[in-house]
ChimeraX commands (.cxc) that place a marker at each C-alpha (Angstrom):
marker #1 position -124.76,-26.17,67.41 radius 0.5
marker #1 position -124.31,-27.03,71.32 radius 0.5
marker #1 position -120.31,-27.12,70.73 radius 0.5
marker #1 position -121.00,-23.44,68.83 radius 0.5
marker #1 position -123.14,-22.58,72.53 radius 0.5
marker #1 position -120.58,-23.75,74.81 radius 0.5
marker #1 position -117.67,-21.78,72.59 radius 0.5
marker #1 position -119.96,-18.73,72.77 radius 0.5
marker #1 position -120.79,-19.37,76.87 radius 0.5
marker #1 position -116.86,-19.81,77.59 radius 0.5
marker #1 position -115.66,-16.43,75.52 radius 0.5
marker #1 position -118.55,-14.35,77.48 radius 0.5
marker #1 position -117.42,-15.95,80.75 radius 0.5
marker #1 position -113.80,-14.85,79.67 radius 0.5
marker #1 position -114.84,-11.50,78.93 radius 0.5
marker #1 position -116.69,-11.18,82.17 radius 0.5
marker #1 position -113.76,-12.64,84.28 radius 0.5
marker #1 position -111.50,-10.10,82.52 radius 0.5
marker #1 position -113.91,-7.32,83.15 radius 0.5
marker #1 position -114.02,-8.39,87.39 radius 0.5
marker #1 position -110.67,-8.71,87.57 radius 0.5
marker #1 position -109.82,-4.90,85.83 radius 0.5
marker #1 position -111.96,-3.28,88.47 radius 0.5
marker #1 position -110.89,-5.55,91.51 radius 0.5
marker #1 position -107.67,-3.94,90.25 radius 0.5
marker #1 position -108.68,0.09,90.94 radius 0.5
marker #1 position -107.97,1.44,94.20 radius 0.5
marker #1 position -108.56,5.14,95.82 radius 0.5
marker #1 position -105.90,7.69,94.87 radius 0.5
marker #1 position -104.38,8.70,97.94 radius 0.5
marker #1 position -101.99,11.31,98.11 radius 0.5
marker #1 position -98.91,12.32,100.79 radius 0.5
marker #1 position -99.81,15.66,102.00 radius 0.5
marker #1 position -97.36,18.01,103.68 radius 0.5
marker #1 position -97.58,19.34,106.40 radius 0.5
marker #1 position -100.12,22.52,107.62 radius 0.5
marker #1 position -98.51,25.86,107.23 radius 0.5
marker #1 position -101.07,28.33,108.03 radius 0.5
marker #1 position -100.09,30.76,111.37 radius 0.5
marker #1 position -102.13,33.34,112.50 radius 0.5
marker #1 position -105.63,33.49,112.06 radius 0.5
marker #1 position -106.43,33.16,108.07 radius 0.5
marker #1 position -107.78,36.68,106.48 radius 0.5
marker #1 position -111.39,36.62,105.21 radius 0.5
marker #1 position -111.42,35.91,101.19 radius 0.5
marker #1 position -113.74,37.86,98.98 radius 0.5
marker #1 position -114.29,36.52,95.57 radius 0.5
marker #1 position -117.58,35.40,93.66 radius 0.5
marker #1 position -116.91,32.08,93.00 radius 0.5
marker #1 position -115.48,30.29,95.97 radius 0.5
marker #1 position -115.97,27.11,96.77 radius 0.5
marker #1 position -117.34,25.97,100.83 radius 0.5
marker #1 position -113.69,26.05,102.55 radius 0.5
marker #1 position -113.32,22.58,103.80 radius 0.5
marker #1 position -115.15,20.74,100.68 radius 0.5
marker #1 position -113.43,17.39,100.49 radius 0.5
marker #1 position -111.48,16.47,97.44 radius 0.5
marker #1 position -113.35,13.76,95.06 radius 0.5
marker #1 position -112.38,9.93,95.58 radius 0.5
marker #1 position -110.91,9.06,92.13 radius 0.5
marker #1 position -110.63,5.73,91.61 radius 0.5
marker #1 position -107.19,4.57,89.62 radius 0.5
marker #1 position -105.69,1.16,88.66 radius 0.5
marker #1 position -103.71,-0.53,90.77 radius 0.5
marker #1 position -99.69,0.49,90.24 radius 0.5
marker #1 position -100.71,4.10,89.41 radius 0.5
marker #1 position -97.94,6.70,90.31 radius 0.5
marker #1 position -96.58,10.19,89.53 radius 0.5
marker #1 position -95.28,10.73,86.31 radius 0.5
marker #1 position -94.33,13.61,86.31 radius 0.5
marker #1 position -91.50,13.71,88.99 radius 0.5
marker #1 position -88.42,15.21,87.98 radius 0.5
marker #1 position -89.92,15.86,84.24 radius 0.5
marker #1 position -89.00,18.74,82.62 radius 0.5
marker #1 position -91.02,22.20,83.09 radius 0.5
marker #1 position -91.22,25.12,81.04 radius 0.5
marker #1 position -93.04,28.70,81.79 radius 0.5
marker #1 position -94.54,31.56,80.48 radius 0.5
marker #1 position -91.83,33.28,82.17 radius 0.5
marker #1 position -88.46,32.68,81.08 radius 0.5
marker #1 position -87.06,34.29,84.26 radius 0.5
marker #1 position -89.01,33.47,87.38 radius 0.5
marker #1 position -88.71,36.10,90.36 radius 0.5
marker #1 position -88.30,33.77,92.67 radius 0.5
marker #1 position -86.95,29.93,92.54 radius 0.5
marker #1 position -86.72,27.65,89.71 radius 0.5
marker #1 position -89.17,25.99,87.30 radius 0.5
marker #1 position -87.72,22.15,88.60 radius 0.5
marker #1 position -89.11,22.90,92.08 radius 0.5
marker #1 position -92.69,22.00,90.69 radius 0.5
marker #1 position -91.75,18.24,89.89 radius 0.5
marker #1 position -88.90,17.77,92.82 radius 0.5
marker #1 position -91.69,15.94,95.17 radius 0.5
marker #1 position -91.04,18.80,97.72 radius 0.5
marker #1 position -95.13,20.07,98.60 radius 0.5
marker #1 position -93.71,22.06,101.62 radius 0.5
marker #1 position -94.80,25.80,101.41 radius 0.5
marker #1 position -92.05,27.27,103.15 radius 0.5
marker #1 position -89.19,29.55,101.25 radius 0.5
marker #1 position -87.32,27.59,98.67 radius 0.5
marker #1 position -89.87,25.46,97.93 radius 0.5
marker #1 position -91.70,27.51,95.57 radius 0.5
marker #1 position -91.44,29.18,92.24 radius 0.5
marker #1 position -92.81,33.00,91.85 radius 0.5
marker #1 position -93.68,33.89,88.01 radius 0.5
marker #1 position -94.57,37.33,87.24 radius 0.5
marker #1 position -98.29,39.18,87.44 radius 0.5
marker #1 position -101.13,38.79,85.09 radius 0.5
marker #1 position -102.03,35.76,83.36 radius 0.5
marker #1 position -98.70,32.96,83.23 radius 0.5
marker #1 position -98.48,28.80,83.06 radius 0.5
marker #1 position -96.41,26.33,83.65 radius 0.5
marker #1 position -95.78,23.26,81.88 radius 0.5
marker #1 position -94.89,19.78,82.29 radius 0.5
marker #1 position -93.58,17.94,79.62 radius 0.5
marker #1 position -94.21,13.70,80.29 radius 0.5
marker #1 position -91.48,12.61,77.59 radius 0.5
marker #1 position -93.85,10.68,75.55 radius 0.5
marker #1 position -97.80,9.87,75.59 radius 0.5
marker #1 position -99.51,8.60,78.89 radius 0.5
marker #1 position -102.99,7.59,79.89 radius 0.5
marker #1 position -103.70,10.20,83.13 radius 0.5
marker #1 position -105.96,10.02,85.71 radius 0.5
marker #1 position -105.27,12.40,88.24 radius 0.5
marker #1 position -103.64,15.87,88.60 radius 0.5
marker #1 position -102.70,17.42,91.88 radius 0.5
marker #1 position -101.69,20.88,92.29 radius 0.5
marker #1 position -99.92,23.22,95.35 radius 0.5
marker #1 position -99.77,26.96,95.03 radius 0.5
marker #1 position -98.59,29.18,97.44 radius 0.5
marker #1 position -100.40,27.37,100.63 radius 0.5
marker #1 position -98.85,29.15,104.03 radius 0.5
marker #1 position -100.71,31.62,103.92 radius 0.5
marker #1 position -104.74,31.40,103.18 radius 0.5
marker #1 position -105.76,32.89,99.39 radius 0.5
marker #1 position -107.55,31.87,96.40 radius 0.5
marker #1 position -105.72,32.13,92.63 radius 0.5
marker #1 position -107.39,33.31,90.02 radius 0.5
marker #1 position -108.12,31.46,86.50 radius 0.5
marker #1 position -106.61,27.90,87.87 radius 0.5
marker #1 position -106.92,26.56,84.04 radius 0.5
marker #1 position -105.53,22.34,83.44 radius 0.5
marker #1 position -105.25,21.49,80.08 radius 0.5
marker #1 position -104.02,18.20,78.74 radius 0.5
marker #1 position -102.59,17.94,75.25 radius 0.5
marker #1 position -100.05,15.51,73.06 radius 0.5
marker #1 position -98.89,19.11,71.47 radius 0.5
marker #1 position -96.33,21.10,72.93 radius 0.5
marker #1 position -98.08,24.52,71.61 radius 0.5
marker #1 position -101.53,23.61,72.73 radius 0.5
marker #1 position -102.42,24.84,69.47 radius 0.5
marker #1 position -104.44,21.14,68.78 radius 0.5
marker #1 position -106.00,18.40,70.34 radius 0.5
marker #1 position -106.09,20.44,73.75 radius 0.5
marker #1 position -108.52,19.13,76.67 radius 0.5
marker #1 position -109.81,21.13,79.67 radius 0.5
marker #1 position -109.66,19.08,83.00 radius 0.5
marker #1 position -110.49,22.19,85.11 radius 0.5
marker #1 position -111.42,25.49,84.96 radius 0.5
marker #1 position -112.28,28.48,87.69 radius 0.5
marker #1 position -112.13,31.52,85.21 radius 0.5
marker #1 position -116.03,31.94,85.72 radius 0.5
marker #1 position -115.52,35.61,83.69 radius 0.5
marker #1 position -112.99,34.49,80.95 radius 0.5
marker #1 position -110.71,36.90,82.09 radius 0.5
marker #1 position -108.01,34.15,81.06 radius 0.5
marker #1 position -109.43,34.03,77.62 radius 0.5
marker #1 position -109.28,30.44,77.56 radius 0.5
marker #1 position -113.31,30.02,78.10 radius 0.5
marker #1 position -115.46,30.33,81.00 radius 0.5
marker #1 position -114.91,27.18,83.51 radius 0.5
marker #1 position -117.47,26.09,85.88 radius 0.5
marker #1 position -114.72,24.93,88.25 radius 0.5
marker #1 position -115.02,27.37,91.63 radius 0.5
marker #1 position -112.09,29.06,92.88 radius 0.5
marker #1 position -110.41,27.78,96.20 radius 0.5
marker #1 position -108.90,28.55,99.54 radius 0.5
marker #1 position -105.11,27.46,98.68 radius 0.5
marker #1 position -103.89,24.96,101.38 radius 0.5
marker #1 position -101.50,22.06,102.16 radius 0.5
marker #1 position -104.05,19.86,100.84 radius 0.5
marker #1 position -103.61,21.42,97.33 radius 0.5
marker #1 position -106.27,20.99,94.74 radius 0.5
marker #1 position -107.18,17.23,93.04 radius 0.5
marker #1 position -108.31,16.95,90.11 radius 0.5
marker #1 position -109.95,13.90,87.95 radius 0.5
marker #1 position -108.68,13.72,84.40 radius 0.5
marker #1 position -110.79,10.89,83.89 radius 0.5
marker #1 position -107.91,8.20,81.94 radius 0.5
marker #1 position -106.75,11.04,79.34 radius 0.5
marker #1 position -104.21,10.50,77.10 radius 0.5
marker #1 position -101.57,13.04,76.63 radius 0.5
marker #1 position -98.01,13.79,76.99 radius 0.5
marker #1 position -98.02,17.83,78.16 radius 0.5
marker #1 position -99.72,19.12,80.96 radius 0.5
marker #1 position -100.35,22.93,80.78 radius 0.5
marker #1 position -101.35,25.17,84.49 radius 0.5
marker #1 position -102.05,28.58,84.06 radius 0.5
marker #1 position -103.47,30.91,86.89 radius 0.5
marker #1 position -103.80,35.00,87.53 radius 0.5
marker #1 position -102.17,35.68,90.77 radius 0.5
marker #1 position -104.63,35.54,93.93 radius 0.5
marker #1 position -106.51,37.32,96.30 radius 0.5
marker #1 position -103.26,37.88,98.19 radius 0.5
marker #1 position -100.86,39.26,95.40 radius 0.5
marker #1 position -100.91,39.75,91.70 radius 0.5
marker #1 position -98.05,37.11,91.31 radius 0.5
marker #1 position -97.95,33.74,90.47 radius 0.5
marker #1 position -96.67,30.89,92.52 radius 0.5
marker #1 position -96.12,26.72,91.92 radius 0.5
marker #1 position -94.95,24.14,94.80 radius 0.5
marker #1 position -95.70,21.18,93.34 radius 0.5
marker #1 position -97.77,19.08,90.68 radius 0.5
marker #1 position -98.30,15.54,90.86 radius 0.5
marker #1 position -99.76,13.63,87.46 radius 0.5
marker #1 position -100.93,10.17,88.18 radius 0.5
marker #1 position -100.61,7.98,85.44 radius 0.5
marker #1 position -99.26,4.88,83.67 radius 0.5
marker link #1:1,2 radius 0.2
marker link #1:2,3 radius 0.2
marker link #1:3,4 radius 0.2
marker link #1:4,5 radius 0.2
marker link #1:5,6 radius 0.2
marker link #1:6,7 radius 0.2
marker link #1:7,8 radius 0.2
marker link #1:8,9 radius 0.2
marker link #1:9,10 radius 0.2
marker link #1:10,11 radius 0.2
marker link #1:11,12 radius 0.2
marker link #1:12,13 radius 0.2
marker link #1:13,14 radius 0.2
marker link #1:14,15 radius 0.2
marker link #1:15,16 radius 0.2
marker link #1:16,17 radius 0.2
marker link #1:17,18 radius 0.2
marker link #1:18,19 radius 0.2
marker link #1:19,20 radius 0.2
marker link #1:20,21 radius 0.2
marker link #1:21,22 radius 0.2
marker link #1:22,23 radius 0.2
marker link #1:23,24 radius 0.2
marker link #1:24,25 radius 0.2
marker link #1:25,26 radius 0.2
marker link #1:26,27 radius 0.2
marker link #1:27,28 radius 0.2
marker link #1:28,29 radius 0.2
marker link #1:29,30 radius 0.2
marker link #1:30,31 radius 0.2
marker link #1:31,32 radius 0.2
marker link #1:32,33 radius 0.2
marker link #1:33,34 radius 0.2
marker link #1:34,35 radius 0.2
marker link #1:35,36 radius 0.2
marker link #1:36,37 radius 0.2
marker link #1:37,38 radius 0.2
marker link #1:38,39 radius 0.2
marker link #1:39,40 radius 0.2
marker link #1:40,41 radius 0.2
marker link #1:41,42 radius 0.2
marker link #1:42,43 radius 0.2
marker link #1:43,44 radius 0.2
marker link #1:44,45 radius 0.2
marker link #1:45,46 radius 0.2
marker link #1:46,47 radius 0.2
marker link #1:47,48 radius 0.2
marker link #1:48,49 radius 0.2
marker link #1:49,50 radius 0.2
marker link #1:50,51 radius 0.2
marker link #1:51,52 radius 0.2
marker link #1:52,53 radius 0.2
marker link #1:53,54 radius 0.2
marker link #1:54,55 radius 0.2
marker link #1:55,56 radius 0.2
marker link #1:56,57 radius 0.2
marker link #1:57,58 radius 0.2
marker link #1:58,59 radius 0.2
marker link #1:59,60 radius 0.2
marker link #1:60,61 radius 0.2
marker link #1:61,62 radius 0.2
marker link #1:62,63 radius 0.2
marker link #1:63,64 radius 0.2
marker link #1:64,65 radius 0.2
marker link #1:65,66 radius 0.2
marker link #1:66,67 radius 0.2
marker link #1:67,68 radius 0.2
marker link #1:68,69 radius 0.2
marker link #1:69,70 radius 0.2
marker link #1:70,71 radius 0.2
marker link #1:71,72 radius 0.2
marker link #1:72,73 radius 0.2
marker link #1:73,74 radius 0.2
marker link #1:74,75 radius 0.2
marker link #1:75,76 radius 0.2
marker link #1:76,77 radius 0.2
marker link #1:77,78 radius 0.2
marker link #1:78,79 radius 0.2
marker link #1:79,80 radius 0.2
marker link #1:80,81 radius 0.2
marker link #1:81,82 radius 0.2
marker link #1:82,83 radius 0.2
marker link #1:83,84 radius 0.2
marker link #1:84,85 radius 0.2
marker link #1:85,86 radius 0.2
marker link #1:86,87 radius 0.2
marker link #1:87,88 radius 0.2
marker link #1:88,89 radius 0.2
marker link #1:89,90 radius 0.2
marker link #1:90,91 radius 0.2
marker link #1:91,92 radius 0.2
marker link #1:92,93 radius 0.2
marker link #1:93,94 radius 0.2
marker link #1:94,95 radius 0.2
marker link #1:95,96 radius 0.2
marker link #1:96,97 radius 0.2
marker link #1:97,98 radius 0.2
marker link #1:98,99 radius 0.2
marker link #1:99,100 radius 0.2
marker link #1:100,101 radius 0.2
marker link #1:101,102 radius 0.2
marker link #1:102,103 radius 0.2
marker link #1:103,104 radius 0.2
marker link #1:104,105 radius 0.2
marker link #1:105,106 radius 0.2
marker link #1:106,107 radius 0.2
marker link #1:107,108 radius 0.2
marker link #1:108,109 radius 0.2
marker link #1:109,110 radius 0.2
marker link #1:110,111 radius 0.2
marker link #1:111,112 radius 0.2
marker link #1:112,113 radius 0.2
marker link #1:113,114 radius 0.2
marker link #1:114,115 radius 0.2
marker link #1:115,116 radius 0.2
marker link #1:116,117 radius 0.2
marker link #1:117,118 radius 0.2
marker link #1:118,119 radius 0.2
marker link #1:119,120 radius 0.2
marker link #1:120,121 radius 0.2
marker link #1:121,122 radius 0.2
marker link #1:122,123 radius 0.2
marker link #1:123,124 radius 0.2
marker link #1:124,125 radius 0.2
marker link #1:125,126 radius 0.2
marker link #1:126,127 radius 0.2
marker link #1:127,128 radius 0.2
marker link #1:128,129 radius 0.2
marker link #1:129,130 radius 0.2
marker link #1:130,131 radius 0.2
marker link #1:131,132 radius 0.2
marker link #1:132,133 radius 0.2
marker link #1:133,134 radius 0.2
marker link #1:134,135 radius 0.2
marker link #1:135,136 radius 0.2
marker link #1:136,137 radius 0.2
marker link #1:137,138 radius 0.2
marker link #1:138,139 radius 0.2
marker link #1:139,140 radius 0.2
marker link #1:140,141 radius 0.2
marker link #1:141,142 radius 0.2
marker link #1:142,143 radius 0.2
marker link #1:143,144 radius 0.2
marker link #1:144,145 radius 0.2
marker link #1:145,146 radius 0.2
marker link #1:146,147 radius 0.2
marker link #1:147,148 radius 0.2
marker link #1:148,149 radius 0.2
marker link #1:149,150 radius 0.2
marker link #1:150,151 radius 0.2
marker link #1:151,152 radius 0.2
marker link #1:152,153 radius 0.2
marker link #1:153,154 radius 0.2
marker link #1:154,155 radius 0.2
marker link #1:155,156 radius 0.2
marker link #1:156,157 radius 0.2
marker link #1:157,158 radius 0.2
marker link #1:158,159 radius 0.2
marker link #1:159,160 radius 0.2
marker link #1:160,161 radius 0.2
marker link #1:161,162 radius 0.2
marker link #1:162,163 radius 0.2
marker link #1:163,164 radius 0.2
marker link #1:164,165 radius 0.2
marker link #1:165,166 radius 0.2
marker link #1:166,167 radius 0.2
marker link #1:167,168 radius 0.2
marker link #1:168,169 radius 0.2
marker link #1:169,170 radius 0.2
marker link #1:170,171 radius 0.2
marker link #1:171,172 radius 0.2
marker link #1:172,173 radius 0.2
marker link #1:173,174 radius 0.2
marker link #1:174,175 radius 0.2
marker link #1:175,176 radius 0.2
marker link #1:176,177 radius 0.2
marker link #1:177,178 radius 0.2
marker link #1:178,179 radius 0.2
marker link #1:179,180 radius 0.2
marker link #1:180,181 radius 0.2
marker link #1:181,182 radius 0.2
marker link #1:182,183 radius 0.2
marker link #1:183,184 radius 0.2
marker link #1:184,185 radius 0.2
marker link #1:185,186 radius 0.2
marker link #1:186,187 radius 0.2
marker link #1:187,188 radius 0.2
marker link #1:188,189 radius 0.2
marker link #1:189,190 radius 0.2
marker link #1:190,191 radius 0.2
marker link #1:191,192 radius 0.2
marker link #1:192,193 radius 0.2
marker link #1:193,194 radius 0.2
marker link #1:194,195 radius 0.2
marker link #1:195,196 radius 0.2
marker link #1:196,197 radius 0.2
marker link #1:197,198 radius 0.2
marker link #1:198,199 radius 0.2
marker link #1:199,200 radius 0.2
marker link #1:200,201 radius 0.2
marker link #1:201,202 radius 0.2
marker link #1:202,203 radius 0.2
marker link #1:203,204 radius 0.2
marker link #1:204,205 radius 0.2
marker link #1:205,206 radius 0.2
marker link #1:206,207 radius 0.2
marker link #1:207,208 radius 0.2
marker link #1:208,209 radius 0.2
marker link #1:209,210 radius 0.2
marker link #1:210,211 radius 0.2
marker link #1:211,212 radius 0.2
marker link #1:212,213 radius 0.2
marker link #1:213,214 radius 0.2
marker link #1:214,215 radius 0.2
marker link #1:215,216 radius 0.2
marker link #1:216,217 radius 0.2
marker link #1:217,218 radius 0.2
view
């Protein structure tokens, strides 16, 4: 019986060990912003559902060793033929707002997606529209999913379209003042291997525009 106790006392102090050492192994998420871009004195926004400008981003907490995956991955569009730039810019790690650093997709109601080349456990998205000059887009929609159709097994990390004017669902997400801090978003360890981003042009034009999105995962 004691030997049983002591086998019993060691495997729970195991356990316990185990579970210390996973979370002395999370750190903050810290991203590498670029650089401010606004000139002039930033035009008043109207929408209903903005969110306080200068609300800091949430402190998400990933293990240690967590990085982008989805630099340089392949991206595909709701737009085949992009006004403006090309569908790689979004995973080249360039966040800079300045002219050939974005991509401009067409009016009304597009995404973008990123394709992870297999399965991955995600904890983070960060996103960059247009951010030089100061506007909010419409329907920001993140959806996670292991199919490339987003047909099944689709999860909504974030959401802004507060009138389902998207048709995706009404989010409870609040739109935002675009800037070179971009947006953060927790996707809470998620598995998946395709990230979809749709949005509905802005408060400062009817198009659609991507910098750059990070995915932080293993």
């Amino acid at each position: 019986m004691k030997n049983q106790l002591k086998t019993v006392t060691v495997a729970a102090l195991a356990i316990l060990f185990t579970g210390s050492a996973i979370a002395e192994e999370m750190e903050k998420l810290e991203l590498e912003l670029p650089k401010p871009l606004f000139a002039g004195t930033p035009k008043q926004i109207r929408t209903r559902n903005l969110e306080k400008p200068g609300t800091p981003p949430p402190e998400i907490m990933v293990p240690k060793g967590t990085v982008n995956i989805a630099e340089g991955k392949e991206v595909t569009s709701s737009d085949d033929f992009p006004v403006i730039g090309e569908l790689e810019y979004i995973t080249d790690g360039d966040k800079d707002g300045a002219d050939g650093s974005y991509v401009e997709l067409g009016p009304g109601v597009q995404w973008v997606q990123i394709d992870l080349g297999e399965v991955k456990t995600i904890y983070a998205v960060a996103l960059w529209h247009y951010h030089a000059q100061a506007r909010a887009y419409r329907d920001v929609i993140i959806q996670v999913s292991d199919d490339a159709e987003f047909v099944e097994g689709v999860t909504t990390i974030f959401n802004n379209d507060h009138d389902n004017s998207a048709g995706l669902g009404v989010g409870k997400g609040k739109e935002y003042i675009e800037t070179y801090k971009g947006k953060l978003v927790d996707a809470k360890g998620i598995k998946g291997q395709y990230i979809r981003l749709y949005s509905n042009g802005s408060t400062g034009s009817d198009m659609n525009h991507y910098i750059e999105v990070e995915v932080f995962g293993k």
